[in-house]
N, C-alpha and C positions, 0 to 999 in steps of 0.2 A: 783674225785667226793667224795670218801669216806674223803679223807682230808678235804674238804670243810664241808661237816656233821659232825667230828668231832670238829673241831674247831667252827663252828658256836654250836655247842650245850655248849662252855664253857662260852657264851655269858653271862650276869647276868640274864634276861628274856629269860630260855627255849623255852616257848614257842612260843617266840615273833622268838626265833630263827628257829624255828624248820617251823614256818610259812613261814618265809621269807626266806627258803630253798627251800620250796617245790613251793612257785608260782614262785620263778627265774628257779629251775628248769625244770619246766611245759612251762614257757614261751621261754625258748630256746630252747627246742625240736618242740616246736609247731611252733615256729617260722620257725626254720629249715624246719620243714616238710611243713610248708605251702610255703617256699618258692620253695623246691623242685617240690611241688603240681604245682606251677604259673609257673614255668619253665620247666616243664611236657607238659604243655596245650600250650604255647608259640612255643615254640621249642620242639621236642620233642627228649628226652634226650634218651626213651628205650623204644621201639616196637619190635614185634615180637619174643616175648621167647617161650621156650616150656611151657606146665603146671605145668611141673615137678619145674621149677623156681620160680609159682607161689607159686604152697604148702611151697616151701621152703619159701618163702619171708613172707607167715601166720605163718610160725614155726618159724622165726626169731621175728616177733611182740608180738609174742605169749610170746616167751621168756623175750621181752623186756618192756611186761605188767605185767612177774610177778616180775622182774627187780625193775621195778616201784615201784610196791605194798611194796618192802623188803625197796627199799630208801626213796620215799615220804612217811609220815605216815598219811597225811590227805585226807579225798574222795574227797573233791571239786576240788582240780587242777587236782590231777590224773584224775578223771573222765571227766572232763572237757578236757584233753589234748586226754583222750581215743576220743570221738567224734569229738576234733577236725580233728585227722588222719583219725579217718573213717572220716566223711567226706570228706575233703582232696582228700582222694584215690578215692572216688566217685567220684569229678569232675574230673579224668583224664579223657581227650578227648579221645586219641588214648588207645586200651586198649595197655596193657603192654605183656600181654599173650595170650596164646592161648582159654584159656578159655574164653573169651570176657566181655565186660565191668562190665554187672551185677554182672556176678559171682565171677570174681577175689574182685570186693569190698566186698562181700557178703563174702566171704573165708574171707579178713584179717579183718574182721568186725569181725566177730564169732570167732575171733582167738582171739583179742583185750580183746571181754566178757571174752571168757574162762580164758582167762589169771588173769583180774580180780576176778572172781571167787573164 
């Protein structure tokens, strides 16, 4: 990833590069995640954790939103790709933990903000 930011910024239009970084890389994560999301509700891939799984998996987002903030440099994909995941994690059917549907989305939702923050 860092190679790919490098070399797209020796582009001759910086910014055209720095652009066309951030929504390819907004659009494959999002991608990803939403597929994971449809493959969730379908089959269902991971039921039944402890809580202790769930907090982890908001401290994992968490991280991976400030992740975000240091590689993408513009707000509209980043934030756009934030709500796409919440999202996302909202429509699992089955919850994933033990803490039940609302709250496990509610957890990697407020983890997502902080992160941006």
């Amino acid at each position: 990833v860092g190679a790919v930011r490098v070399l797209s910024r020796r582009m001759v239009d910086e910014a055209r590069a720095i652009r066309l970084f951030a929504w390819s890389w907004c659009t494959i994560v999002g991608a990803t995640f939403v597929g994971v999301a449809v493959a969730q509700r379908q089959i269902v891939l991971v039921n039944g954790l402890a809580s202790s799984a769930g907090v982890a998996f908001a401290v994992l987002w968490f991280v991976c939103a400030l992740f975000q903030r240091q590689l993408v440099s513009q707000h509209g994909p980043r934030l756009l790709l934030v709500c796409l995941v919440g999202l996302s994690f909202l429509s699992f059917d089955p919850a994933m933990t033990d803490l039940g549907r609302p709250y496990e989305a509610l957890l990697l939702c407020a983890a997502l903000v902080l992160g941006e923050l």
